[in-house]
RODO-2510 file (C-alpha; in nm, 4 decimals, decimal comma):
residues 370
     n   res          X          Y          Z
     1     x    11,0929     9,2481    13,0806
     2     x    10,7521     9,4432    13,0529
     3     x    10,8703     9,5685    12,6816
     4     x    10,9678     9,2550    12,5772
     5     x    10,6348     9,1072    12,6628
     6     x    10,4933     9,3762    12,4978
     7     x    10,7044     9,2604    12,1958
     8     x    10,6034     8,9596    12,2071
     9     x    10,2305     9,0221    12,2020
    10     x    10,2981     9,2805    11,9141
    11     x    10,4977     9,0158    11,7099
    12     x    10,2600     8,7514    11,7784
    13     x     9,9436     8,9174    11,6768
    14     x    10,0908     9,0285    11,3463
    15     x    10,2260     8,7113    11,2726
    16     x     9,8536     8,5873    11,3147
    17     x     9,7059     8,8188    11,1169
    18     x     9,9845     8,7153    10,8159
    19     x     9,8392     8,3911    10,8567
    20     x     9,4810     8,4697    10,8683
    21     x     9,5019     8,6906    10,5643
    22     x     9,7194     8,4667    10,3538
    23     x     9,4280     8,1655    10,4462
    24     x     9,1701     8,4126    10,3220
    25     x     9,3637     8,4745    10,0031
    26     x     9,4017     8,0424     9,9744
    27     x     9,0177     8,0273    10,0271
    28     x     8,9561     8,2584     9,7288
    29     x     9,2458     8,1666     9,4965
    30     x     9,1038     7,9242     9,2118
    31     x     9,4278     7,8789     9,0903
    32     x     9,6206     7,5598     9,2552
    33     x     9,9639     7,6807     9,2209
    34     x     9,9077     7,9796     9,3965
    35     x     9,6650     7,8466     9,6556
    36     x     9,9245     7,6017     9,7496
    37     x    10,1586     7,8770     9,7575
    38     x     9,9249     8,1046    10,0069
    39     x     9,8604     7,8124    10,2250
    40     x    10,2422     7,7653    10,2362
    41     x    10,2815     8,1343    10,3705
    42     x    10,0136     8,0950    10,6021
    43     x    10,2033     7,7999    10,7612
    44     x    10,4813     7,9639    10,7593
    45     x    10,3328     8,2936    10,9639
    46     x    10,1676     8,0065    11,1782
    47     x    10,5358     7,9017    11,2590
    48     x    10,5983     8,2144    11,3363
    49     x    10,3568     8,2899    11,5517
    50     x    10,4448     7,9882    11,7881
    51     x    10,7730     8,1604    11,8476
    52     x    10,6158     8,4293    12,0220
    53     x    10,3614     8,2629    12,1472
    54     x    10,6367     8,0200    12,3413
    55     x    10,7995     8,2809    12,4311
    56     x    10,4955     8,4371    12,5849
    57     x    10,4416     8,1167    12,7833
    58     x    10,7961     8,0873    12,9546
    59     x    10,6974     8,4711    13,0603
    60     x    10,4170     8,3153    13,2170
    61     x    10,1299     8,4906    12,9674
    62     x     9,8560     8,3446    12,8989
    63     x     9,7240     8,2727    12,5484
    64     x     9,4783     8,5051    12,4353
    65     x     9,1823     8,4912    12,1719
    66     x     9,3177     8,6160    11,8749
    67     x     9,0596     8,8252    11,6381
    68     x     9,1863     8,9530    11,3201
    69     x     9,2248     9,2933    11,2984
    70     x     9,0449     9,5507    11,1089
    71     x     9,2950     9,5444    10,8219
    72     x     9,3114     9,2277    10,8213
    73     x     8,9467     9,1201    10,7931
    74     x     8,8571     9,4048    10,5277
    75     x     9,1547     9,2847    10,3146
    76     x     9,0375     8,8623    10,3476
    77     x     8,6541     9,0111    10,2590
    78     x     8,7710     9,2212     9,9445
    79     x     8,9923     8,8962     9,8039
    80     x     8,6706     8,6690     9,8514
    81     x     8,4596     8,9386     9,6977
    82     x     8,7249     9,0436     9,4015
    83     x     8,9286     8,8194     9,4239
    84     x     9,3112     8,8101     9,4948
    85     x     9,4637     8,9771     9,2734
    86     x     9,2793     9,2597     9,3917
    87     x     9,4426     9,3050     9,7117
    88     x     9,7596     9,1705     9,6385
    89     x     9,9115     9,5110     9,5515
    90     x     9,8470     9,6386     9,8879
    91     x     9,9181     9,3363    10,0580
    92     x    10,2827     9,3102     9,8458
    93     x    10,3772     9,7019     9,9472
    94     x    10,2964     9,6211    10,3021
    95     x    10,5166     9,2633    10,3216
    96     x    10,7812     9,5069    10,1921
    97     x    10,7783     9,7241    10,4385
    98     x    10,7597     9,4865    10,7007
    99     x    11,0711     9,3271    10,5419
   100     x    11,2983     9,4075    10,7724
   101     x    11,1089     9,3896    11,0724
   102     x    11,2923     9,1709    11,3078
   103     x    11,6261     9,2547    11,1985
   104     x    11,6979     9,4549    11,5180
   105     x    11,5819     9,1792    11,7389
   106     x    11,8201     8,9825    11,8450
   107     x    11,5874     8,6755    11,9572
   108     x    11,4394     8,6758    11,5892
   109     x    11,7503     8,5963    11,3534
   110     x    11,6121     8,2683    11,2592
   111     x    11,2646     8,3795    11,1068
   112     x    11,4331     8,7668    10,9757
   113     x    11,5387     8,5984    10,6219
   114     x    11,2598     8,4024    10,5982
   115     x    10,9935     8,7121    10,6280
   116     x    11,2133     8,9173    10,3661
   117     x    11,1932     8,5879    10,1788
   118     x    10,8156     8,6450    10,1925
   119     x    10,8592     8,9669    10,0578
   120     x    10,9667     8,8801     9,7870
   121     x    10,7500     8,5704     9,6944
   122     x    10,4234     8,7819     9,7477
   123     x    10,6013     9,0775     9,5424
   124     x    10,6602     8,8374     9,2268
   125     x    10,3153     8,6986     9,2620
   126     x    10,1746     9,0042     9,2966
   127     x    10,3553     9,1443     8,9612
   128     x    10,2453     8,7858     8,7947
   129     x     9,9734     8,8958     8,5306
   130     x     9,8875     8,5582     8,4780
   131     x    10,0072     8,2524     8,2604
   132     x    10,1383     8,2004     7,9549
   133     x    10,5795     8,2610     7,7905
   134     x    10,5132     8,6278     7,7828
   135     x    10,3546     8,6757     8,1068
   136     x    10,6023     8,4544     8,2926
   137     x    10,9034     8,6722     8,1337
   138     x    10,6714     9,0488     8,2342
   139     x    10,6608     8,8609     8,5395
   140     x    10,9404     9,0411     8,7241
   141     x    10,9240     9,3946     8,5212
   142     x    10,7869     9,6941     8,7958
   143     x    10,5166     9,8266     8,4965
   144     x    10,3268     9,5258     8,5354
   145     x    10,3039     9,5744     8,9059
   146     x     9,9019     9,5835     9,0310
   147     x     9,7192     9,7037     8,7140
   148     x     9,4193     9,5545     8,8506
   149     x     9,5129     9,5659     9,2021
   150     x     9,5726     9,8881     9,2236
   151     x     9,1729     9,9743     9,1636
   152     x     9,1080     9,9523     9,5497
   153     x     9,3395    10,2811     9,5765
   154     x     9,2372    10,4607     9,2611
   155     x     8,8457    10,4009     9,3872
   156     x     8,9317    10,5629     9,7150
   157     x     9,1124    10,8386     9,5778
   158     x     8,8413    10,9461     9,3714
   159     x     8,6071    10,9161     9,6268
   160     x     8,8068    11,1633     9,8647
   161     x     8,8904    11,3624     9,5560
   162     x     8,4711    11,4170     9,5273
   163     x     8,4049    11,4543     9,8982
   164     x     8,7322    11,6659     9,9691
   165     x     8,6626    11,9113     9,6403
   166     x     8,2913    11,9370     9,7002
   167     x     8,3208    11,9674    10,0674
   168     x     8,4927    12,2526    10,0573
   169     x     8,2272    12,4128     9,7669
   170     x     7,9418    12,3725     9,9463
   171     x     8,1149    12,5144    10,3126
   172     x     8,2442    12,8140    10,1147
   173     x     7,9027    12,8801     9,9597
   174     x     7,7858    12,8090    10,3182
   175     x     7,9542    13,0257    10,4939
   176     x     7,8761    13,3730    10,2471
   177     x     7,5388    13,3480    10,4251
   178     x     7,3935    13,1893    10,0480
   179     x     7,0204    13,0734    10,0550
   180     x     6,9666    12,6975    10,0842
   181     x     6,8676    12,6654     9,7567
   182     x     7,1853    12,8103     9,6214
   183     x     7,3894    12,6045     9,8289
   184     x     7,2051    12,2981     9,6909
   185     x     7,2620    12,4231     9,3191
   186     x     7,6366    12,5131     9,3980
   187     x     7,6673    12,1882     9,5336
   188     x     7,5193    11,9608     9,2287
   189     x     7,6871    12,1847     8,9819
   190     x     8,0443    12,1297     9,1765
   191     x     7,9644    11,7478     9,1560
   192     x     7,8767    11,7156     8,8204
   193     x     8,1254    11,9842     8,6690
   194     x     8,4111    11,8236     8,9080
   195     x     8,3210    11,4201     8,7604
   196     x     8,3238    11,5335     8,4102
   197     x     8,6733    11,6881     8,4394
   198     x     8,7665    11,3958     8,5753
   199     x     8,6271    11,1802     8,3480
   200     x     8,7497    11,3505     8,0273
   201     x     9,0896    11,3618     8,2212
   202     x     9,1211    10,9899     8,2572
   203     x     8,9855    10,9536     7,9213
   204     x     9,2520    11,1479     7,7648
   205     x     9,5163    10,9622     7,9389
   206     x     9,4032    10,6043     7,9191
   207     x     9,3448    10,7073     7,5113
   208     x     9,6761    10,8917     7,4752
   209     x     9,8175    10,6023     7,6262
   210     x     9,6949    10,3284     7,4362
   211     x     9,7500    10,5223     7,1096
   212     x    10,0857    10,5552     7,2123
   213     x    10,1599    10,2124     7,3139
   214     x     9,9929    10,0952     6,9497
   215     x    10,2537    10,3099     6,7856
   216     x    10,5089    10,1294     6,9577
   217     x    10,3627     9,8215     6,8565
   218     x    10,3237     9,8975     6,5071
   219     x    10,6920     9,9691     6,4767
   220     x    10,8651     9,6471     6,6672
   221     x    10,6331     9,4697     6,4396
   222     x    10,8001     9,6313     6,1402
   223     x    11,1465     9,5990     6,3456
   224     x    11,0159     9,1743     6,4030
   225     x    10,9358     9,1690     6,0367
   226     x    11,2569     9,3343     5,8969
   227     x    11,5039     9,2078     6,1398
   228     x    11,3774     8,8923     6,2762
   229     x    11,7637     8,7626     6,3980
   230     x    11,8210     9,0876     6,5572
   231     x    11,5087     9,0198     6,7354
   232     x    11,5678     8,7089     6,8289
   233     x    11,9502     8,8004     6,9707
   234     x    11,7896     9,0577     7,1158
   235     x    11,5151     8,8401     7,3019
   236     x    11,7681     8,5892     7,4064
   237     x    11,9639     8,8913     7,5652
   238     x    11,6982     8,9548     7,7586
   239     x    11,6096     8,6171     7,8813
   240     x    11,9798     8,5679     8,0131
   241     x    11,9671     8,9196     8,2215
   242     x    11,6550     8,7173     8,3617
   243     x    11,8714     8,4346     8,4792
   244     x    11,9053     8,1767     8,2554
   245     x    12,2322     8,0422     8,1286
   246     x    12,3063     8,1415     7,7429
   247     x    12,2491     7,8699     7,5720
   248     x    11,9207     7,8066     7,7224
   249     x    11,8064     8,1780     7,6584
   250     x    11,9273     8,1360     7,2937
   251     x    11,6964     7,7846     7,2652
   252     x    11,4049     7,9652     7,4372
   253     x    11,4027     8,2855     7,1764
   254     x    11,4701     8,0743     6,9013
   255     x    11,1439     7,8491     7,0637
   256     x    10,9521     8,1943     7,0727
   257     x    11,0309     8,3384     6,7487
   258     x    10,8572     8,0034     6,5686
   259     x    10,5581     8,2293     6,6408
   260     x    10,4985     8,5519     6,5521
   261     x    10,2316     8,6789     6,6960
   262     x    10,3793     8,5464     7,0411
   263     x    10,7484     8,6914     6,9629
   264     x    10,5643     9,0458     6,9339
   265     x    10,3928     8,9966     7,2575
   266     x    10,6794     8,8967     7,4185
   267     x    10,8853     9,1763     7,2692
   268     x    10,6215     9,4597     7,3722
   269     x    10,6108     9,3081     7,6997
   270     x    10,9680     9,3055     7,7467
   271     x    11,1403     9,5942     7,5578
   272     x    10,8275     9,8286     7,5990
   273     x    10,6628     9,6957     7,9300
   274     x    10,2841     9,7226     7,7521
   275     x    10,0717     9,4296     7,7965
   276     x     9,9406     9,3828     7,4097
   277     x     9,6191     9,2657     7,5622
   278     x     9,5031     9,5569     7,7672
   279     x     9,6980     9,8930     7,6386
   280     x     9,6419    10,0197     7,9432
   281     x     9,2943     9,9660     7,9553
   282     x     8,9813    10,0829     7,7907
   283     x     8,9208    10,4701     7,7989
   284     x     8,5289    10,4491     7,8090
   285     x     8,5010    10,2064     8,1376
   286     x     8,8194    10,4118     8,2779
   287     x     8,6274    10,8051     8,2442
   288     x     8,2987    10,6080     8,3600
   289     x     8,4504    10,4864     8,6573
   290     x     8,6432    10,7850     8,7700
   291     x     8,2817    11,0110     8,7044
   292     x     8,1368    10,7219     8,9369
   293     x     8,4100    10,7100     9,1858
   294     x     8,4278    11,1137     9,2517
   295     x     8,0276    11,1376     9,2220
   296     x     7,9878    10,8728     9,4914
   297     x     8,2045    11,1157     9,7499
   298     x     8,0853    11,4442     9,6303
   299     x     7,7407    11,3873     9,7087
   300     x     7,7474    11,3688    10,1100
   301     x     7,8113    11,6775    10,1346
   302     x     7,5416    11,8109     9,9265
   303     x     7,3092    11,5600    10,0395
   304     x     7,2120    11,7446    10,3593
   305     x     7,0695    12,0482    10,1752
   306     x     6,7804    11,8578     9,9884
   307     x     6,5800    11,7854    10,3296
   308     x     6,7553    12,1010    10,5797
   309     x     6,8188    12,4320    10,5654
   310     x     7,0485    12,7544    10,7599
   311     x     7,2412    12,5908    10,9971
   312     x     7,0594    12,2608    11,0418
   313     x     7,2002    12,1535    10,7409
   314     x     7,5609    12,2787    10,7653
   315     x     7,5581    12,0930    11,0844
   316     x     7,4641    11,7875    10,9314
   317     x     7,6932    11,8461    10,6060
   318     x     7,9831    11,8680    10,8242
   319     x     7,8525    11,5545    11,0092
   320     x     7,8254    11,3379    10,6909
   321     x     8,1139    11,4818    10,5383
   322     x     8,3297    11,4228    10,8686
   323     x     8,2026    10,9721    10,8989
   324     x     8,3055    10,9824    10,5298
   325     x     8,6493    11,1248    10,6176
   326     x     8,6686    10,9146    10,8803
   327     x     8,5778    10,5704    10,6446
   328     x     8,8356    10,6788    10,3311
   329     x     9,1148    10,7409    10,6321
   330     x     9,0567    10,4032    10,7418
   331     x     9,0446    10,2874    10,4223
   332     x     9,3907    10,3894    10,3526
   333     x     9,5467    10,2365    10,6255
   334     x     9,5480     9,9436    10,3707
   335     x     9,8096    10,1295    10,1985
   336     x    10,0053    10,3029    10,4242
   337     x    10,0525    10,0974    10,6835
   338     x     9,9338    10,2976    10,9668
   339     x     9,6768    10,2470    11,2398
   340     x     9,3166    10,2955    11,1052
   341     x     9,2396    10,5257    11,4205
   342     x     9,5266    10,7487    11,3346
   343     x     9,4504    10,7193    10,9674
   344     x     9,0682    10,8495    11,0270
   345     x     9,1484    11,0807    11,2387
   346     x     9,4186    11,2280    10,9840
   347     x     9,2013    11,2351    10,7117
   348     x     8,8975    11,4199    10,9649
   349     x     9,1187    11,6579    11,0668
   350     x     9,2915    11,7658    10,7259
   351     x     8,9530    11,7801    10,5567
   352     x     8,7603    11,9769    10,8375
   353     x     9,0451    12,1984    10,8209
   354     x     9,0504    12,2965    10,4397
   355     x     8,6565    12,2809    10,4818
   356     x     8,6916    12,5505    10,7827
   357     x     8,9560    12,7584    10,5438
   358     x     8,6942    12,7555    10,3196
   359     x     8,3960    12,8466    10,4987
   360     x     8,5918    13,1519    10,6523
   361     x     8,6759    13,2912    10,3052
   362     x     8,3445    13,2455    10,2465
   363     x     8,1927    13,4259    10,5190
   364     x     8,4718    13,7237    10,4440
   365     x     8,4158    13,7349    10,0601
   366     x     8,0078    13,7576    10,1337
   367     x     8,0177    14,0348    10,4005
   368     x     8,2722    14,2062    10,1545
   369     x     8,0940    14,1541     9,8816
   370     x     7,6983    14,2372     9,9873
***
C-alpha cells in the first residue's frame, strides 16, 4: 500500500506540473489556435491529476500544496521570455518519453492513450514552423523539428564546451607550477583561440549548408520549369502519402502549382526538407553566437587569476568552475529527463575529473620538464 501511495503522489505531481507548464505556454502563446490548444492540454493534465489525487483521498492522504518544480518553472519562464516555440523542442522529446508511462499500471488504462495522444499533439506542434500550404505540408517532416527551439541546447552546449575546454587549460597550466601571470595569458589565449575555432566552424557549416541547399533549389526550379506535370504528379503523390484521398491530393497540387513561386517552396520543403526562407540560417549571427556562447563559459575559469594568485586562485577557479558545472547540469535536465540534483552533480563530477586529469599531467610534464 505504502508504494502505491508513493505512486500516487509521484503521478499526481507530474500530472500538475503538465498542467502548470502547458498554462505557462497558453499565457505566452499569441497565437489563438494554439493557445486554445495548450489550455486544452492543461485541462486535460488537470483531469489527470484528480485521478490521483482521488485516489490519494480514499488512502486517507491529505492534499498537499503543490509548487512547480524546478523544471517546470524554468521551462514556463523561458516560453514567457522567448516565447513557445522556444521550449517546445524540449518539452515535445520529454512528452515522448513519458509516452508510455502508465502503461504498466493497471489502475491507469483509461488516461495511458490519452497521454501518448499528447505526445503526439505537442510533437506535431512542435515540428509546426508556422502557417501558410507549405508549412502545413513540412508540418509532419522530422528536418523541420525545433530549428529555433533547439537554441536553448545549442547555447548550453557551447557554454560547457568553453568552461569544460578552458577549465581544463588553465588547471593544466596550473598545476606545472606556471606563474600567475602565465596562467592568466594561457587562459585568455585558450578562450579566444577556442571561440574563433568555433566560430569559423559553425560558419563553415551554416555556409556550406545554405550553398548547398541553394543548389538544390536552383535545380527543382529548372526541374518546376521544364517538367511542370511531373511536378505536379509528383506533389500530389506526396500529399496522398500525407493522408488525403487521391483526388483531393490531385485538386490540391493542381491548386498549388497556379503559383510558382509557392509550388517551389512547397517542393523544397517537401522533396528536399529545406525551408526556402531560412537555408539553415544565417552564417554571420550563427559563428557570432557560438564565439558568444563558448566565451561566456570559458571565462570563469580564467576569471579568478585577474584579482588572485598561487593557490588562492586555483582554489577559487575550481570553485567558479565547479557552480558553473553545477548550473549547465541542471540545465540539461531539460533535455534529458533526469533529476536536476543528479544532473549537477554529473556534470561536477565529470568536469572536476578531466580538470584533475589535467592538472596531474600538468604537475608531471612541469617537474619533468624544469
Amino acid at each position: 500500500m505504502a508504494e502505491d501511495i508513493k505512486r500516487y503522489g509521484d503521478n499526481l505531481r507530474d500530472e500538475l506540473n503538465g498542467a502548470a507548464l502547458y498554462t505557462a505556454l497558453a499565457d505566452a502563446e499569441q497565437d489563438p489556435v494554439r493557445k486554445d490548444l495548450f489550455l486544452q492540454l492543461a485541462q486535460a493534465e488537470s483531469g489527470h491529476a484528480q485521478l490521483w489525487r482521488d485516489k490519494l483521498q480514499a488512502a486517507g492522504i491529505a492534499d498537499e500544496r503543490f509548487v512547480p518544480d524546478l523544471r517546470t518553472r524554468l521551462l514556463a519562464r523561458l516560453a514567457r521570455r522567448f516565447g513557445p516555440r522556444f521550449v517546445l523542442p524540449t518539452i515535445a522529446a520529454a512528452e515522448f518519453a513519458d509516452r508510455n508511462k502508465y502503461a504498466s499500471q493497471s489502475d491507469a488504462h483509461a488516461i495511458s492513450a490519452e497521454e501518448r495522444g499528447h505526445a503526439a499533439v505537442v510533437q506535431a506542434v512542435a515540428a509546426n514552423p508556422g502557417p501558410g500550404v507549405g508549412a502545413d505540408i513540412a508540418a509532419a517532416e522530422p528536418w523541420h523539428r525545433g530549428a529555433s527551439g533547439n537554441n536553448l541546447r545549442a547555447a548550453v552546449l557551447g557554454a560547457n564546451d568553453g568552461l569544460v575546454s578552458n577549465f581544463c587549460l588553465v588547471m593544466g597550466i596550473a598545476g606545472a607550477g606556471t606563474p600567475n601571470h602565465t596562467i592568466l595569458l594561457t587562459g585568455l589565449a585558450g578562450l579566444i583561440a577556442g571561440a574563433c575555432s568555433m566560430a569559423l566552424g559553425e560558419w563553415l557549416s551554416v555556409t556550406n549548408a545554405r550553398e548547398l541547399a541553394q543548389t538544390q533549389i536552383a535545380r527543382e526550379a529548372e526541374e518546376l520549369e521544364q517538367t511542370p506535370l511531373a511536378e505536379q504528379h509528383e506533389l500530389a503523390l506526396i500529399l496522398q502519402a500525407k493522408g488525403l484521398h487521391k483526388a483531393d491530393a490531385q485538386r490540391a497540387a493542381e491548386q498549388i502549382m497556379q503559383n510558382k513561386q509557392g509550388a517551389l517552396d512547397t517542393l523544397v520543403r517537401e522533396e528536399l526538407g529545406i525551408d526556402p526562407t531560412e537555408l539553415g540560417g544565417n552564417p554571420w549571427t550563427a559563428a557570432c553566437t557560438s564565439f558568444a556562447l563558448f566565451s561566456t563559459g570559458a571565462i570563469f575559469p580564467v576569471a579568478p587569476f585577474f584579482w588572485l594568485k598561487g593557490h588562492s586562485g586555483v582554489g577559487f577557479c575550481v570553485l567558479a568552475s565547479g557552480a558553473v558545472l553545477c548550473g549547465i547540469g541542471m540545465l540539461t535536465s531539460l533535455f534529458n529527463g533526469r533529476s536536476p540534483w543528479y544532473s549537477a552533480a554529473r556534470q561536477l563530477i565529470f568536469g572536476c575529473l578531466a580538470a584533475g586529469v589535467t592538472y596531474g599531467v600538468g604537475a608531471a610534464l612541469g617537474t619533468t620538464l624544469s
